[in-house]
C-alpha positions, 0 to 999 in steps of 0.5 A: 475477451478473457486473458491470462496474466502471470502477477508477482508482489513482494513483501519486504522487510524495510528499514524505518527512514533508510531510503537508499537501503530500502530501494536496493533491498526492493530491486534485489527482490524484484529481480529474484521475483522476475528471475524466477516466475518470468511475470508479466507484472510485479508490485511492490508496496506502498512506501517503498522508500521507508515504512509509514510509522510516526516519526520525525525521520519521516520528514527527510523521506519523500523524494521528487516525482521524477527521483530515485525510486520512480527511475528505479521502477521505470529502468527495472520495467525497461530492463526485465520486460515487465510492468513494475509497480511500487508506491513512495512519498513524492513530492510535486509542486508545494506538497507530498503525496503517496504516490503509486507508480506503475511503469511499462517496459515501454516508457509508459508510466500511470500515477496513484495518488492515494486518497487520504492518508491514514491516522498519523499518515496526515503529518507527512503528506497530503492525499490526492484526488485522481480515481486511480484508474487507466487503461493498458493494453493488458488491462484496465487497472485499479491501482490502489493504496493502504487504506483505501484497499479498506474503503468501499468508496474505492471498491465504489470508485474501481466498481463503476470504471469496469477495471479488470485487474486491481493492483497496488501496496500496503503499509499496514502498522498494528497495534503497540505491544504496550504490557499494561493493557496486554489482555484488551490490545491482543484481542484487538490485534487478532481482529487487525490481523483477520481485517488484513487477511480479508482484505483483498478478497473483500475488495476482488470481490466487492470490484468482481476483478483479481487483486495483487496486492503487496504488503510490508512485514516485519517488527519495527518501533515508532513513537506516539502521536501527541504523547512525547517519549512513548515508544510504539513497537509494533509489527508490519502485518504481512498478508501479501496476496494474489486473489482472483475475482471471486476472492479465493486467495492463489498465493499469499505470504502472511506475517510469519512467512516474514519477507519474499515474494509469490506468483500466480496466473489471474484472470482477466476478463469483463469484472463480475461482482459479487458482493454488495458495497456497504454504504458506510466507509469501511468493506468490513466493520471495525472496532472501537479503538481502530475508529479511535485511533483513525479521528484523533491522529487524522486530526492531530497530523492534519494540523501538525503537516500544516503547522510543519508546512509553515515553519519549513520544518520538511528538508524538501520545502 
């Protein structure tokens, strides 16, 4: 049976560790979204709670599972009518995660914890191990995380579920804006900006399901791994959009559209894919300093949350 559900995502512009701040300016969003398409669903990003860039103020960021930003998604899906989904760092027993929630206006609630945190992502929290996928009356979702919209074990993982709608949020940092190597970051930069652009149409069509996928935008400045004192300014890419399986773009907000929100109506129906999932990690090809910058951080975050684990140095243990 083929349905139609009205989707909106938003694209903020958040502050770098400002929690408090970041969940009211994405409530404000969310009910100027509601207030004017009436959708079904909305999605918020990933990190919701504060861009995921290196720095120490990272540490304070997480919140219990059950805290502000879960309540906040759960009293705005109750209060407007609407599935609203948004992801945030969560902890839960001995670890924190990114963690995508989706809650229903009846209570009912789905969690994503993303699968493996991106380069220097790995300081602050661990990944998960559930397949991102549940069952709703509305749909059969996918619910995916950064990255992961990127990989083909998620376009595998959603492809073999049978999901029909693909929802979820991410933070997506560029490349520094550093003078001496100008020429060689700016041509590198151009092909992260056209990997973001392609992103969720690579993954509707690799999975044969619409894609409603939220993004961060706006210039922010980080520190970086392993070199102490080297400011990393940078921009949060933008490239919010709603496609339909068959990877045509409805609506999209790109990074000089700067913060707001779209809407669209997609198609749910049984997923017809359209392109074959490469066995190697990635949807689509990437250059050589992306590959670079993905080992070495993974490794180094990997060993600095252990380290960091041990000395209690996380204001939730």
């Amino acid at each position: 049976m083929t349905t139609t559900l009205r989707v909106a995502a938003i694209q903020p512009a958040l502050r770098l560790g400002e929690v408090d701040w970041n969940l009211r300016r994405c409530e404000t969003l969310v009910r100027a979204a509601v207030a004017e398409h009436d959708p079904d669903i909305v999605v918020l990003p990933e990190a919701m709670t504060s861009p995921n860039v290196f720095d120490p103020v990272l540490r304070s960021v997480p919140r219990p599972i059950d805290g502000e930003p879960k309540a906040l998604l759960e009293g705005l899906a109750r209060e407007l009518n609407c599935v609203v989904g948004g992801g945030f760092l969560a902890v839960r027993g001995s670890d924190a995660y990114q963690t995508f929630v989706v809650a229903e206006p009846d209570g009912a609630t789905s969690m994503h914890d993303k699968d493996e945190p991106s380069a220097w992502e790995n300081c602050y929290y661990r990944g998960g191990s559930d397949d991102g996928v549940f069952t709703r009356s509305f749909a059969t979702m996918g619910v995916v995380s950064g990255w992961e919209t990127a990989r083909s074990r998620t376009a595998k993982r959603l492809r073999a579920a049978q999901v029909n709608l693909i929802i979820g949020g991410e933070c997506w940092p560029a490349y520094p804006k550093w003078p001496l190597v100008g020429r060689w970051m700016r041509r590198d930069q151009e092909y992260y900006r056209l990997w973001a652009k392609g992103t969720p149409g690579q993954l509707a069509r690799a999975v044969g399901a619409p894609a409603v996928l939220a993004w961060h935008v706006g210039d922010i400045v980080s520190r970086t791994p392993m070199i102490p004192g080297l400011r990393w300014p940078t921009m949060m890419t933008g490239e919010t959009q709603i496609v339909e399986r068959d990877g045509r773009i409805l609506e999209r907000l790109s990074y000089e559209d700067g913060e707001g929100y779209i809407s669209a109506d997609v198609t749910i129906a049984s997923p017809e894919p359209l392109d074959p999932i490469p066995s190697g990690l990635w949807l689509r090809p990437q250059p050589f300093t992306l590959h670079s910058v993905w080992h070495y951080q993974k490794l180094h975050g990997r060993a600095r949350y252990r380290i960091d684990k041990a000395l209690r140095r996380f204001p939730w243990q």
